[in-house]
N, C-alpha and C positions, 0 to 999 in steps of 0.2 A: 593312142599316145599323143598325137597330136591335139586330142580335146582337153588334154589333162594341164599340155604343157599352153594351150590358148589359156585356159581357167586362171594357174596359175599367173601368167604375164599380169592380165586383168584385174587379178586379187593386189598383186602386187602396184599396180596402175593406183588402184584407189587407194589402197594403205597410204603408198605416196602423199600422192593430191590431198587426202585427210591428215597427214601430218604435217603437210604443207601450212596447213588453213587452221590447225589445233595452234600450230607455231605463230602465224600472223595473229592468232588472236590472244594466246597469252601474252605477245612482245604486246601488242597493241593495247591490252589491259594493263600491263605490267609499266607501261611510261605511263598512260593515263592515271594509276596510281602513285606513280613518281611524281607527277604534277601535282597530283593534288594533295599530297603528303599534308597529316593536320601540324600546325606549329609545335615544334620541339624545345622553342628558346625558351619557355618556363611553363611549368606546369601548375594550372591554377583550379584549386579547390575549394566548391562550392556548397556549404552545408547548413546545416542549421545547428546554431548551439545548444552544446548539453545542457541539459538540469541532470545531477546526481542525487538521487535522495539518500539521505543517511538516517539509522536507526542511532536513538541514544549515545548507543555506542560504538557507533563508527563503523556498524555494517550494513551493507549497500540493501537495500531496500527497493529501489527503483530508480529507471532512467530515460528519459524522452533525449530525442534530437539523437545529431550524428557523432558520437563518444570516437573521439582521438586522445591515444596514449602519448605521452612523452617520444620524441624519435629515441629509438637505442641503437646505439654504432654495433659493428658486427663481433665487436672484442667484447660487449658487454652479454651478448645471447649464449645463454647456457650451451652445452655442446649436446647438451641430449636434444633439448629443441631444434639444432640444428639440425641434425641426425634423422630425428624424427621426421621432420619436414623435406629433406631431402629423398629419404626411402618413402615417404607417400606423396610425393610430388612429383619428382624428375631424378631418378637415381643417378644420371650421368650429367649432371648441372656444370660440375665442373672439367668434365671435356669436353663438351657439344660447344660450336660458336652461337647459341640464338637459340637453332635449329635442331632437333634432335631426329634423327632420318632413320634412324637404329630405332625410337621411340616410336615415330608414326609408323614406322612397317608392323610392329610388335603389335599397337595398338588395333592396328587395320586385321590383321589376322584373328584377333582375339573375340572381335566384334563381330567376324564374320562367323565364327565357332559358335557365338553365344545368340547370334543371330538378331542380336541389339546391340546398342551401343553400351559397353561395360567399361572402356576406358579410353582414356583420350589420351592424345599427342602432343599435347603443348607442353611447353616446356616451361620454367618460372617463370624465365626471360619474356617469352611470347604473353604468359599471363599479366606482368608487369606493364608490357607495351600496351596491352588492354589496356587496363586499368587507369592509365596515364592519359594516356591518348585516345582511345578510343571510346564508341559506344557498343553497347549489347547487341547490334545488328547482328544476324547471318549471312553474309554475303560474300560472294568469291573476292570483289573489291576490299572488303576489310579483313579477310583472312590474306591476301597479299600484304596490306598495309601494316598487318601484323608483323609477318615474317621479315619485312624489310627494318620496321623499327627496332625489332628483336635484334638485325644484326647492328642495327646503329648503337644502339643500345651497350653491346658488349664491346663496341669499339669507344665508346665514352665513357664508360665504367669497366672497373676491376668486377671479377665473380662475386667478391664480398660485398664490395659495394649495393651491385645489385638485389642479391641478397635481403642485406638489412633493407634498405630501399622498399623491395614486395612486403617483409615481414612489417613494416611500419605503417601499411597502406593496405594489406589486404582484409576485405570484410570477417569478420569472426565469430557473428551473429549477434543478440540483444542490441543491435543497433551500434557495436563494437567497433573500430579500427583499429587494426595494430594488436601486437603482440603484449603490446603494455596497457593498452586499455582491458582486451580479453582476460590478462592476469589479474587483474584490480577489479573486471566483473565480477568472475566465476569464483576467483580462491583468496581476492581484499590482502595481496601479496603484490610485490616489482616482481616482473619478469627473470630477474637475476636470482629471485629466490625458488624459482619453481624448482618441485622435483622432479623424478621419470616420471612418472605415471601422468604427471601433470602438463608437464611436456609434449607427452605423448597424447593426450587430449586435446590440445589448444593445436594441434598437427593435424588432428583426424577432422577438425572444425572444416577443414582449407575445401574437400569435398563437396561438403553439404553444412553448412552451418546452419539453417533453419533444420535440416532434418536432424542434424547428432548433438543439438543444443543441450547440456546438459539439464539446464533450467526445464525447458516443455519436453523432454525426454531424455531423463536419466538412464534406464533401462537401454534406449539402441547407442550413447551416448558412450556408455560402460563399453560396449559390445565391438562398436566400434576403436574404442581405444585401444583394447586388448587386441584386433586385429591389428594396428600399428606397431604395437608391441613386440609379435608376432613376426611381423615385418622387418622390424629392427634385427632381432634374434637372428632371422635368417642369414640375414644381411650380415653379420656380425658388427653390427654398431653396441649390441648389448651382451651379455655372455649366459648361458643357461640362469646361473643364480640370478644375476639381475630378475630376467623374468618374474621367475617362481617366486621373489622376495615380494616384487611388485602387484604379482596375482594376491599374493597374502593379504597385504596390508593394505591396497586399496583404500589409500590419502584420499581421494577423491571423496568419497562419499562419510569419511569421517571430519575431513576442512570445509566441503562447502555447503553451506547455509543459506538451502532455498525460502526465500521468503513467503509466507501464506500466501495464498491466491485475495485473502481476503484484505490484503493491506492496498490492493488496487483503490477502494473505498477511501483510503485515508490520504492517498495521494493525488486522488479527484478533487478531492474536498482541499487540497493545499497545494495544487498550479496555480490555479488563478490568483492567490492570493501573494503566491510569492509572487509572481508575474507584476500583482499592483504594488508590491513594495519594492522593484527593483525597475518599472516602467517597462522599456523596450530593450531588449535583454542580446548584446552583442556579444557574448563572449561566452565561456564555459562558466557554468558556476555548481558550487557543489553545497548543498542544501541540509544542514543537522539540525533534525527534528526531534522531536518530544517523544515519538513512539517507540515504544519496548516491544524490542521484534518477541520475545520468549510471553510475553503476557500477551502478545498480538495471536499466539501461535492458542495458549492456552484458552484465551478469548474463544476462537474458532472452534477449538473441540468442544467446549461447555456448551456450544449456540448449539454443534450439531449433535450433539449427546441426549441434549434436554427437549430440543425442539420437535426429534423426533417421536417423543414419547405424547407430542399435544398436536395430532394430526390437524383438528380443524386450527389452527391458526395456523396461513400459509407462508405466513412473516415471521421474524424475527430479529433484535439489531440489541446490541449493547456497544456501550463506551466507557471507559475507565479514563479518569484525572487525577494527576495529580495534585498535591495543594497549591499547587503554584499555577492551577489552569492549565498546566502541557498536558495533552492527550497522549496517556497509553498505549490504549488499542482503541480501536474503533472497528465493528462491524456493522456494517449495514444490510444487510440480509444476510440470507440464508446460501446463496451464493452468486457470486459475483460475476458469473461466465453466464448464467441466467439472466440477471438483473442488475444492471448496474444504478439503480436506485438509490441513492443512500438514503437509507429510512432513519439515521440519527441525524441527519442535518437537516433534511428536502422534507421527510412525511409530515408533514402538517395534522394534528391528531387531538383529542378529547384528553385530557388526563388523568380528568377522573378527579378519587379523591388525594391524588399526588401534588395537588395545584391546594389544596388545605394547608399547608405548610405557609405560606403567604396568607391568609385567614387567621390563624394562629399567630404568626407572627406580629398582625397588627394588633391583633385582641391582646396578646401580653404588652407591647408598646403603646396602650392605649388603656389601660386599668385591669383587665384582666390579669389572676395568678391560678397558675393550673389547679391548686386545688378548690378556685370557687367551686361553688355549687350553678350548677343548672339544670334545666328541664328538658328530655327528650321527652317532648310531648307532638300532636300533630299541629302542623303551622298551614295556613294559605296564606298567599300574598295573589292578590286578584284574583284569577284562575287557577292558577297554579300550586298547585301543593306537592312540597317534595315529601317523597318515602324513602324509608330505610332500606337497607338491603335485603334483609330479611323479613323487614316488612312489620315489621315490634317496636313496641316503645315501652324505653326504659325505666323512665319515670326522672327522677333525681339524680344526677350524678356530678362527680366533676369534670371539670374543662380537661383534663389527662384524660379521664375513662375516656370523653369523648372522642379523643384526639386518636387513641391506641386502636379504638372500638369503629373509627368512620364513620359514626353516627352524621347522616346528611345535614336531618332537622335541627341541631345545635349547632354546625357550621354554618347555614342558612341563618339562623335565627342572632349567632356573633356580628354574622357580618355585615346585617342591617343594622345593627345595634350601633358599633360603631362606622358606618358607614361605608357601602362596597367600594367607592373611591380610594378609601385607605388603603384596601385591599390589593387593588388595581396600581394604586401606585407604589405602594412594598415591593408588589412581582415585578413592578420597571425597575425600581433602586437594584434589584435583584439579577438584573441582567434580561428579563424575559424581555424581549425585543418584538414578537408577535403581537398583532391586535386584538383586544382583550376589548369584548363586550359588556358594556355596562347595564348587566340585567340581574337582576335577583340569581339565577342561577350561575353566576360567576365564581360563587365560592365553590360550586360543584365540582367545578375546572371543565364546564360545557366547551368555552375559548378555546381555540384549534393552538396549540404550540410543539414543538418540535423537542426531540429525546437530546441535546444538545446542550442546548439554551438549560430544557428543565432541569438537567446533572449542573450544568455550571451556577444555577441559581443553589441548588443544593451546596455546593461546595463554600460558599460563603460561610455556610452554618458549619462545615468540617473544618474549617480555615479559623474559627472563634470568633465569625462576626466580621473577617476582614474582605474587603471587596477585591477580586481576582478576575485576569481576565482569561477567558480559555481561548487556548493559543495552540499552533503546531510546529511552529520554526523555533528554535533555538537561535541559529546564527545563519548567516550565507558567506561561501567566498567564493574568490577563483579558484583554476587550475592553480596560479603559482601560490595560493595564501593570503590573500590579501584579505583584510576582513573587509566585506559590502555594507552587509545587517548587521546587527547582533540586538537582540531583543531587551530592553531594557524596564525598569519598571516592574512590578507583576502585580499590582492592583491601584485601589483610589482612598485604600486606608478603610479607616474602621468606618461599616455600613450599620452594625447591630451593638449594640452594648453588651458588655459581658455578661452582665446577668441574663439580660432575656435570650442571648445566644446558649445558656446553661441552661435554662428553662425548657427552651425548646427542642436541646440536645435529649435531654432526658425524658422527655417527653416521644420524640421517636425513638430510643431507645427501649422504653415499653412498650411500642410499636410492638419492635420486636420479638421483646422479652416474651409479652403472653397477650398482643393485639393480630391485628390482622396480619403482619409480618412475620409470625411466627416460625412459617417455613423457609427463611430467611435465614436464622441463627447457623452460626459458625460457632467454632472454638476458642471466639478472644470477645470482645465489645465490639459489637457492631448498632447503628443506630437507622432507620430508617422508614419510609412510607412506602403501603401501597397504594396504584389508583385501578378504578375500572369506571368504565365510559359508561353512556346508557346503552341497553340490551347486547354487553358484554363484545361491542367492538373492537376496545382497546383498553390493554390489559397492561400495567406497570408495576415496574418495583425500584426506586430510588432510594440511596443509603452510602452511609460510607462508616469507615474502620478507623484508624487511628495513626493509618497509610496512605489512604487510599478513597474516591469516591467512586460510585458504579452508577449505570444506568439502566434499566432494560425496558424494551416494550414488547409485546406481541399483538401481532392481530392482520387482519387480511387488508390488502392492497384494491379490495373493491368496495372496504368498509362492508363487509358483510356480519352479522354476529358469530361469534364464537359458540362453542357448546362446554359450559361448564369453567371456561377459563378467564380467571379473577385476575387481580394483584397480588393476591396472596397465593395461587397456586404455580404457575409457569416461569412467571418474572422473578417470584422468589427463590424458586428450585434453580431456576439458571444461574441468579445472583451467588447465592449460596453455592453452587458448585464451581463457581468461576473464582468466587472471594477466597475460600477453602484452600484452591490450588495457587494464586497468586501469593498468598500468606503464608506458604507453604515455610519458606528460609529467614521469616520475618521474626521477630521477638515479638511477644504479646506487650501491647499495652492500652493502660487504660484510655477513656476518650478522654482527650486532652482537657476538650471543654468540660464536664463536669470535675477538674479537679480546681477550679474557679470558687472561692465559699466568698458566699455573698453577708452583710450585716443586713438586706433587705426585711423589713418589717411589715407584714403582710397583714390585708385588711380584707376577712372575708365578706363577701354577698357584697363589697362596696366599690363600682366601678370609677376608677382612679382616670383621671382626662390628663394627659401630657401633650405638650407641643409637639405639633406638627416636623417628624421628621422632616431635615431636607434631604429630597431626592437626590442623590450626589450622582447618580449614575443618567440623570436625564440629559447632560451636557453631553455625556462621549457617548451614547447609546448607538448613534452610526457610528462606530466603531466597534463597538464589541463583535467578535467574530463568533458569531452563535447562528447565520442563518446563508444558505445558499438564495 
């Protein structure tokens, strides 16, 4: 008995003495963090400015830098966001002073059952004092400085206040702040319009915003919110029927409008550019662009519909324009979480006989009429003697067969005739911006130029001759409206003359008709060229509607040969399945250019010499925006 009651004394001796010493050292931490308390007298916010990017038509596309919403006062926040936010955050927000001691107990038990941590203790208030004042550390010193702020906190502010205050300030993923920016990400709505469901989304973010993102995970996103829901229901913030209305109809995935993965491509290609047109960029700006998120989308599936069907070529990229030079869509490969490459602006590539078009061009503004006569027969020039593709010669034909048929040896044989320089410098009037070798195989399209430049040289000819520049901004402003940019101008006036712009339209439109673009054709007028490189590297199809121009290339990123795939098999099947779908709601009509009727008085077998175009586009050429 008396060793029970020695133990006891003992036990009790150092429980003491250890309460003693636990007491001196929380008081002794507890002023040390009263000292050092970080400044409260204003709270200052360090970030970097938005760029928002906008499609066409005014839905969000993408966004860089730290996105701050509008503040909203606490009479403007829906009562379901409220609601929501309260039952997945701190159900007792508005009794607790700061501190929620009811919460931590709960917390602590729950954690110890699940034998991880599953829920936490803090309270809005405590999360706010983070956020304000503090950093991300773990430490006993800043969970004190927590709680101290938290009660400062509720004695400087009303509940509501606070409140709004977290909801204006807390992160909500895509780079988001604020309950007004996350609304204007996710659903291109003010926070005052949201619904439940939506509400109750932008709620369940507060957890985990990288993990419940609807954007990179729709699916636990969904999953999550319906827990919320759930939540509410319990709680009686919502009533049975709310629920089950809300399970039903699922706004969420019928309003928001995730953008392709593949439009990353098209917003690479247009920071830097907006960045040079606006210098050093302090403030928000929100950026409306030329691209058609639903053609963007259509784009995507054509690449990966058709590309899987032509295994050896590892690449893939098309671009759509419109007449006015603003880009559609743009892919640049095959995928963008793979590669971020852009092969319509960056690949530097052969074009084959797509780069004839500029050949052609000079030969009709130089004496040539498509239906002279000439000779596909065998030519050298030094060493070098081109062949056909097929490896035949035709004998007699006209400058059209030629043109429709890719015959090599009649382009080769144009463009010494009237000189490859004319040649070379059509394709600059033209926009090509690339350096173009002056060698007999020029007309071939040997010269490395990019799927960008080549569409927008193309487009002059869908445009009737008129010179355009391809572009991807429309306008810029701020947050409050202001207009910064706005893009003015859209070409340098007439580059081709009417007639040889009808000449040459018609001329790739037999392309299509019954030449090498055959697999090309759609259901309205379409006109266009294919190219392929030597030993089947790079494979093209260029052309456009009466809407619309396209681009395509394929071929491999190690310049390796293809098996079997031409201009006329892969680039046209894609063109054609892409053109198909975008002309889907379009009215047919004819090519503009050929309803042009010329009094032209034609002089066959007699090559006709005209003045030297002036190159109009050799003054603004560093400016065209055709090349990374």
């Amino acid at each position: 008995m008396k060793r029970k009651n020695n133990f006891f004394l003992t036990l009790c001796k150092w429980i003491f003495v250890l309460s003693i010493w636990i007491t001196l050292l929380l008081g002794t931490t507890t002023i040390w963090a009263f000292i050092n308390l970080p400044e409260t007298e204003s709270i200052k916010i360090t970030r970097q400015p938005s760029i928002t990017f906008l499609d066409r038509e005014g839905r969000i596309l993408a966004s860089y830098g730290d996105i701050y919403g509008q503040s909203i006062k606490y009479e403007q926040l829906p009562a379901h966001l409220i609601d929501a936010v309260i039952v997945t955050e701190d159900r007792r927000f508005f009794d607790h002073f700061g501190i929620d001691y009811k919460g931590i107990i709960r917390a602590l038990i729950e954690n110890i059952r699940a034998k991880k941590v599953v829920q936490g203790g803090s309270t809005i208030t405590q999360q706010l004092a983070k956020n304000l004042f503090l950093t991300p550390e773990r430490s006993l010193t800043r969970k004190i400085h927590e709680a101290i702020l938290s009660i400062w906190l509720e004695f400087r502010f009303t509940k509501e206040q606070i409140l709004s205050i977290y909801l204006n300030r807390v992160y909500l993923g895509s780079g988001t702040y604020g309950v007004q920016a996350a609304s204007e990400k996710y659903f291109n709505k003010k926070v005052e319009e949201l619904n439940l469901y939506e509400c109750a989304l932008i709620a369940s973010l507060l957890k985990a915003p990288s993990k419940y993102n609807p954007i990179s995970n729709s699916k636990l996103s969904d999953e999550r919110t319906k827990k919320v829901l759930i939540n509410m229901y319990k709680n009686k913030f919502i009533d049975l029927d709310d629920l089950e209305n809300t399970r039903e109809r699922n706004s969420y995935k019928s309003e928001f409008l995730e953008p392709p993965k593949s439009t990353r491509y098209f917003i690479d290609w247009l920071l830097p550019r907006v960045r040079s047109y606006m210098g050093e960029i302090e403030e928000d700006l929100i950026v409306r662009t030329t691209l058609d998120l639903e053609l963007q989308r259509l784009a995507e599936e054509s690449l990966q519909n058709v590309s899987k069907k032509y295994k050896s070529a590892n690449q893939s990229a098309i671009v759509a324009l419109d007449f006015n030079g603003g880009i559609l869509s743009m892919i640049g490969g095959k995928d963008y979480g793979d590669s971020q490459f852009n092969r319509v602006s960056q690949a530097q590539r052969q074009p084959g006989s797509a780069f004839k078009l500029f050949v052609y061009l000079s030969a009709l503004e130089n004496g040539f009429d498509p239906d002279d006569k000439v000779f596909d027969t065998e030519i050298s020039i030094g060493e070098w003697s081109p062949k056909n593709y097929k490896k035949e010669y035709l004998g007699e034909i006209t400058v059209s067969e030629a043109f429709e048929k890719s015959i090599n040896t009649v382009a080769v044989k144009v463009s010494e005739k009237i000189g490859r320089e004319k040649v070379i410098d059509k394709a600059k009037s033209l926009g090509i911006s690339s350096e173009l070798v002056n060698s007999p195989s020029v007309a071939l399209g040997t010269s490395e130029v990019n799927l960008l430049e080549l569409t927008g040289a193309y487009n002059i000819i869908a445009n009737g001759g008129n010179g355009v520049w391809t572009h991807g901004v429309r306008y810029i402003q701020n947050k409050e409206g202001d207009l910064l940019y706005s893009r003015k101008g859209q070409g340098h006036g007439k580059i081709i003359s009417n007639q040889t712009t009808k000449d040459i339209t018609l001329m790739l439109k037999r392309t299509v008709d019954k030449g090498t673009g055959k697999n090309a054709k759609i259901e309205r007028p379409v006109a266009g060229k294919t190219g392929t490189s030597q030993s089947l590297r790079d494979a093209w199809f260029v052309g456009f509607s009466s809407h619309m121009v396209a681009g395509v290339w394929f071929g491999n990123d190690d310049d390796s040969p293809m098996n079997n795939i031409t201009g006329g098999t892969a680039p046209a099947t894609l063109w054609r399945e892409f053109m198909q779908r975008a002309h889907q709601d379009l009215p047919i009509k004819k090519l503009s250019n050929l309803e042009y009727k010329s009094n032209k008085i034609t002089e066959p077998y007699k090559i006709k010499q005209k003045a030297k175009e002036e190159n109009v586009f050799k003054k603004i050429i560093d400016n065209l925006i055709q090349k990374d």
